[in-house]
N, C-alpha and C positions, 0 to 999 in steps of 0.2 A: 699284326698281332701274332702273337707265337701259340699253338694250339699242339694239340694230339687228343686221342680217344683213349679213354681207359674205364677202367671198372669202378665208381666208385664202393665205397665201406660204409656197413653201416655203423652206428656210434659201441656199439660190445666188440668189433673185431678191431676197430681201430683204438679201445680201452686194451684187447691184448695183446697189442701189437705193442704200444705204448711201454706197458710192464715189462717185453722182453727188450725195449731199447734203454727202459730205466735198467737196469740192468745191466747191460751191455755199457753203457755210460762210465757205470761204478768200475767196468771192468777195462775201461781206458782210459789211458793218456790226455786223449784228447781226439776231436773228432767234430765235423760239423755234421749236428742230426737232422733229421727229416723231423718237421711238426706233428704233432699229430693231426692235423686237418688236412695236411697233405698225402695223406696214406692211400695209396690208389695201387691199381694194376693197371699197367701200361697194356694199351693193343696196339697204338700204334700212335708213332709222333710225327705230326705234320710237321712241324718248324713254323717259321715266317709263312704268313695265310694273309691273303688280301681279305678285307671284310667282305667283300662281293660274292666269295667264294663261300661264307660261309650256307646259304641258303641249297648250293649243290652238294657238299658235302652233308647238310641233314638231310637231303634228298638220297643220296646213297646210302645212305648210312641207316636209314630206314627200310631202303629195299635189304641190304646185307644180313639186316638183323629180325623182318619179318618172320621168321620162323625158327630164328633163332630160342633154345632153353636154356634158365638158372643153370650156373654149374655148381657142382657141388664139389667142396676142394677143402684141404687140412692143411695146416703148417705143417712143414715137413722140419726141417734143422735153417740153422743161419749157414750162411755160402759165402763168399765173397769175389770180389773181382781187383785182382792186382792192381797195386800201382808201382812206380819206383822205388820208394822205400815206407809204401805204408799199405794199408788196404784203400783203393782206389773208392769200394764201394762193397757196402757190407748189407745184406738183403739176408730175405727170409726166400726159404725156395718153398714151393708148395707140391704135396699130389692128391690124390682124386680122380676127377672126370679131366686130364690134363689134354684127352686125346679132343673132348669136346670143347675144351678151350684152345685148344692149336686150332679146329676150325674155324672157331671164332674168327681168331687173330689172321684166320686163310681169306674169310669172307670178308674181313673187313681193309686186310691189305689190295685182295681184288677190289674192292666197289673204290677205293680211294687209288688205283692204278687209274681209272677210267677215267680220273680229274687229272691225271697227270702227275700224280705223287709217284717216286721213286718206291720201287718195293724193298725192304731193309733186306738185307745181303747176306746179317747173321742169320741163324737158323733162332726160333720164336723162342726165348729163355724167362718163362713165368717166372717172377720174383717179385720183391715187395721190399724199395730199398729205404733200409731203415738208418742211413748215415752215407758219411763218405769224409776220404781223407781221415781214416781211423788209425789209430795207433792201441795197440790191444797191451797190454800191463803184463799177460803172459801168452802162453802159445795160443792159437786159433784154436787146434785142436781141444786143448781144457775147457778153456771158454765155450764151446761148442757140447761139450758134454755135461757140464754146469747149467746150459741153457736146456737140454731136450725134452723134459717132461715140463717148461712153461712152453714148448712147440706141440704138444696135443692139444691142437682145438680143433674143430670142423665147423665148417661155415658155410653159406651158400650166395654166390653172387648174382644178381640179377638186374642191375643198374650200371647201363653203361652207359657213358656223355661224351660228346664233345666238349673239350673243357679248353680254357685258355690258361693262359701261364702268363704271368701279371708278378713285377718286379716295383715291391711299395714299401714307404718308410723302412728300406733294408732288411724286408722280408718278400720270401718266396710265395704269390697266392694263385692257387688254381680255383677258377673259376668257371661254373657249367653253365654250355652256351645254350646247350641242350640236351636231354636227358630222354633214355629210351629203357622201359621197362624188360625185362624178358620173362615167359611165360613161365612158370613152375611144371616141369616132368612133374608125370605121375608116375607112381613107384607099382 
């Protein structure tokens, strides 16, 4: 099974997520989008996982996140990530508590080093990818400034899973194997 650990959303952050990808839609060519039920934050992606494994990895994944807190985080603008002659992959960037989310992503890359998972090489690039293989109708730049006032929202994440990634009737579905609360800071 193919798996990773990420953030899920609750149903208001993934309704404005939604809005700024309708949007972004009308303002392309063409493009294959992310569902809305797939709207997540990635911490980290396992790949190919034997099912055996799955009981050591909630076993880590419980100590990594023991004292772990909610982060508290905003849309920031849409980013994108090259391709040959399109945007490879077009994402919403976020900030906030970004420093308390890199530890996350630190904790949680250590406790899955100790199963023997490779630790990712890029440096940790919080994002929320809302398509790919985009073709944009005019410059990034416009579109990007068309988009930033539906980019003020604040939100706060506190549910992170072990999820699978499940390829059904020619759609993409993530499914959680397990599910780990995080405590709310007090202010």
């Amino acid at each position: 099974m193919r798996t990773f650990i990420a953030f899920e959303f609750d149903n208001l952050l993934k309704q404005r997520i939604a809005l700024i990808q309708d949007k972004l839609r009308r303002l392309s060519i063409r493009g294959r989008w992310t569902h809305i039920d797939n709207f997540h934050l990635t911490l980290k992606f396992l790949g190919d996982t034997a099912e055996e494994q799955s009981n050591k990895i909630e076993e880590q994944l419980l100590d990594a996140l023991s004292s772990a807190n909610a982060v508290n985080l905003s849309l920031d603008n849409i980013g994108f990530f090259s391709g040959d002659s399109d945007i490879r992959v077009l994402y919403l960037s976020l900030k906030g508590e970004i420093r308390d989310l890199q530890k996350l992503n630190s904790n949680v890359e250590d406790s899955m080093a100790k199963l023997g998972y490779g630790r990712e090489k890029r440096s940790f690039s919080p994002h929320i990818t809302l398509g790919r293989n985009v073709v944009l109708k005019d410059s990034f730049n416009s579109v990007k400034e068309l988009l930033r006032e539906d980019c003020n929202y604040n939100f706060t994440l506190s549910k992170i899973s072990f999820m699978e990634s499940q390829f059904s009737n020619g759609k993409r579905i993530y499914k959680p194997i397990k599910s780990y609360s995080l405590t709310k800071a007090s202010i």
